[in-house]
N, C-alpha and C positions, 0 to 999 in steps of 0.2 A: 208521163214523160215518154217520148217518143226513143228509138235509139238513139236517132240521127241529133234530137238535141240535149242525150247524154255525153254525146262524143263534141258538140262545141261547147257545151259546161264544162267537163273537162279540160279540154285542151287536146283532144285528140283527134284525128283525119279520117272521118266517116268514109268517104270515098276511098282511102286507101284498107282499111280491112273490107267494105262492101265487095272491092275487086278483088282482094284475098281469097276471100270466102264467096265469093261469087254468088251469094244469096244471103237476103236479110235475117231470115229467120237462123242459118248458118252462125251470123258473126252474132246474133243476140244469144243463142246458145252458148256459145262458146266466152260471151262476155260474161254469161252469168256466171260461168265455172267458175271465174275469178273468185266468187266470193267465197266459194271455199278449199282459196290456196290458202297457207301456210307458210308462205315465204317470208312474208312483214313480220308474222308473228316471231321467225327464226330468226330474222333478220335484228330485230328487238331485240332478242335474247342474247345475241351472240355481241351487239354494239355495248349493253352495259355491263357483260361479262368480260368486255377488253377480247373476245376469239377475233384477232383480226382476221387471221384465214377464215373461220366461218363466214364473218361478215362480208369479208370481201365475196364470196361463195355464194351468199344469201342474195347480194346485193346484184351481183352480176345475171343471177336467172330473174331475179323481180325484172332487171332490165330486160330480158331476152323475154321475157312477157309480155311486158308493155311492150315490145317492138313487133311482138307478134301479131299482136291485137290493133297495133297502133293507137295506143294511149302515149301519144307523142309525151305530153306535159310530164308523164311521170318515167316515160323514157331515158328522157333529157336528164330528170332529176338524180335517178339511180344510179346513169350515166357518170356522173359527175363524181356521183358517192364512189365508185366501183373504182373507177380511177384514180378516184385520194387514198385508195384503201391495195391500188396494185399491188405496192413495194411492201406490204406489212409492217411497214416501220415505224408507222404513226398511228394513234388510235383514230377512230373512227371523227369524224372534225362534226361539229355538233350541229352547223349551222347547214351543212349539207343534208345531213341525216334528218335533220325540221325539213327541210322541203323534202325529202324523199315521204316522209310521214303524213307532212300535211296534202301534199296530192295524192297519197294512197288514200286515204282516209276520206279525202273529196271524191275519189274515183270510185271506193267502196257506198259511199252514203248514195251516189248519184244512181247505182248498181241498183242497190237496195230500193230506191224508189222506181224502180224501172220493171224488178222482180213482184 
């Protein structure tokens, strides 16, 4: 798998991290680091532990990840999650949290064959 067709699997903007990072080899570096963040896994821990602050905390840098890298699809996702989770008032809503999961988890497997 090439980068460029880990990033339309995904659902993310090839040409927006290539101009980021202004080299290929740059943005595939830095896409691999992905695979050993920590944030999903925190992000897990703190959504069935009811830590809304963490989650919310967890959920917000996962997005500021994806935004950096431009994994659009899981941007969006996180996105959505971070912002059900602004107010602290409500536990983590489950059906956001599946799509935050099942695009890391696509984004992680897509990694892994590219690594």
């Amino acid at each position: 798998m090439t980068l460029q067709e880990l990033y339309e699997k995904t659902g993310g903007d090839y040409e927006s991290a290539l101009g980021r990072f202004r080299d290929e080899t740059r943005v595939r570096r830095f896409a691999l680091m992905f695979l050993q963040d920590e944030t999903m896994a925190q992000l897990k821990q703190a959504v069935a532990c009811d830590d809304r602050e963490r989650a919310f905390h967890m959920a917000h840098t996962l997005k500021g990840l994806a935004l950096n890298m431009s994994f659009d699809r899981l941007a969006a996702s996180s996105s959505a999650l971070t912002e059900q989770l602004r107010s602290g008032d409500a536990p983590a809503d489950e059906a956001l949290y599946a799509a935050v999961a099942a695009d890391h988890g696509a984004l992680v497997e897509a990694l892994e064959q590219l690594a």
